[in-house]
C-alpha positions as CSV (number, residue, x, y, z in Angstrom):
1,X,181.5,79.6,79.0
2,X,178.9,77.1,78.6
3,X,175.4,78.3,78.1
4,X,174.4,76.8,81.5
5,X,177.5,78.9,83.0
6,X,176.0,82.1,81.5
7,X,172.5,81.2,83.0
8,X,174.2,81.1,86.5
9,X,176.4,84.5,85.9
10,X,173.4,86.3,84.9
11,X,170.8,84.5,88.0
12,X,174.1,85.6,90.5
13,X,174.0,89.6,88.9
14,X,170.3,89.4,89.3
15,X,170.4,88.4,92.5
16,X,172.8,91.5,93.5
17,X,171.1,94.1,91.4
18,X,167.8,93.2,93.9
19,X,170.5,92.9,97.1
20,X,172.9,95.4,96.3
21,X,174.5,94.8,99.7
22,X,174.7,91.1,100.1
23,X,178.3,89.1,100.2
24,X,178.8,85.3,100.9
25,X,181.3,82.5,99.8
26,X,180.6,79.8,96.9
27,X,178.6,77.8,98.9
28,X,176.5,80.4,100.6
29,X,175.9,81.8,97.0
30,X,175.0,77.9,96.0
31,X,173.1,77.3,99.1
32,X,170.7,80.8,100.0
33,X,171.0,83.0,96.6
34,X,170.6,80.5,94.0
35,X,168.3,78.0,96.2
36,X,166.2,81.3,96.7
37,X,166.0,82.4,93.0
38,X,165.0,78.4,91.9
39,X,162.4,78.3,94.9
40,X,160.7,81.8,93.4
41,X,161.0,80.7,90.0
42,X,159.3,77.1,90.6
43,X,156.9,79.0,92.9
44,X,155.3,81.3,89.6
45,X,155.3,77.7,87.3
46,X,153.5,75.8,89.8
47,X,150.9,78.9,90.1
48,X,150.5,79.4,86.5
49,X,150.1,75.6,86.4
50,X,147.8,75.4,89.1
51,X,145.9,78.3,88.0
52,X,145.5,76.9,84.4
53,X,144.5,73.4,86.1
54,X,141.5,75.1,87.9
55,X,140.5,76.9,85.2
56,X,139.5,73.3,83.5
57,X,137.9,72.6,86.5
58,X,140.2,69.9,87.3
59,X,141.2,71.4,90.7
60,X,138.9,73.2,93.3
61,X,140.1,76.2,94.7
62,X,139.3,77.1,98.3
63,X,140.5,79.8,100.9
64,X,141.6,78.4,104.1
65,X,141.4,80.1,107.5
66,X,144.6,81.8,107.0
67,X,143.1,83.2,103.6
68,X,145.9,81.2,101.6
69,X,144.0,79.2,98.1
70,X,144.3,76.0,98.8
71,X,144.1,73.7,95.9
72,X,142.3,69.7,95.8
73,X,141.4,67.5,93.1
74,X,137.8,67.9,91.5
75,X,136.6,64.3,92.0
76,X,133.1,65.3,90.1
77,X,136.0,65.7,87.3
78,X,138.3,62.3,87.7
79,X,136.9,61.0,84.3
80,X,138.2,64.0,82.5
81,X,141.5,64.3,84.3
82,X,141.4,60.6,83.4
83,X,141.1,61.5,79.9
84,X,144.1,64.6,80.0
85,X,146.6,62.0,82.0
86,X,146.4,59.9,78.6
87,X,146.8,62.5,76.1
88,X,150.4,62.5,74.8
89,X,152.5,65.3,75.8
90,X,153.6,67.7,73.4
């Protein structure tokens, strides 16, 4: 197995060691289980990110009505975020 293949067998186990009960075909597995698991995992990067990008003061945070942060660009801050957008990444 590949080591991509291996990263899929163990995403599929963790999915039914949290749903102990759950059953589906290839492409419900494809389409709900592992479209869930990418969704939750892009979900913690983008917070980390956004977190990381309000704590340079690059993005305001704000609580909405529903009491969800929302997130918009500092524009007292556009020269420095001009400044990070040229740095090279690592």
């Amino acid at each position: 197995m590949t080591a991509d293949e291996l990263s899929l067998a163990r995403a599929i186990l963790e999915y039914l060691s949290r749903h102990p009960q759950a059953k589906d075909t290839r492409e419900g597995i494809a389409t709900w289980w592992l479209q869930q698991q990418q969704i939750e995992q892009a979900v913690r990067r983008i917070f980390r990110v956004m977190e990381f990008l309000a704590s340079r003061d690059f993005l305001v945070k704000r609580r909405g009505p529903d009491l969800r942060v929302y997130y918009e660009l500092n524009q007292r801050r556009l020269e420095e975020i001009g400044h990070f957008l040229e740095e090279p990444e690592p």
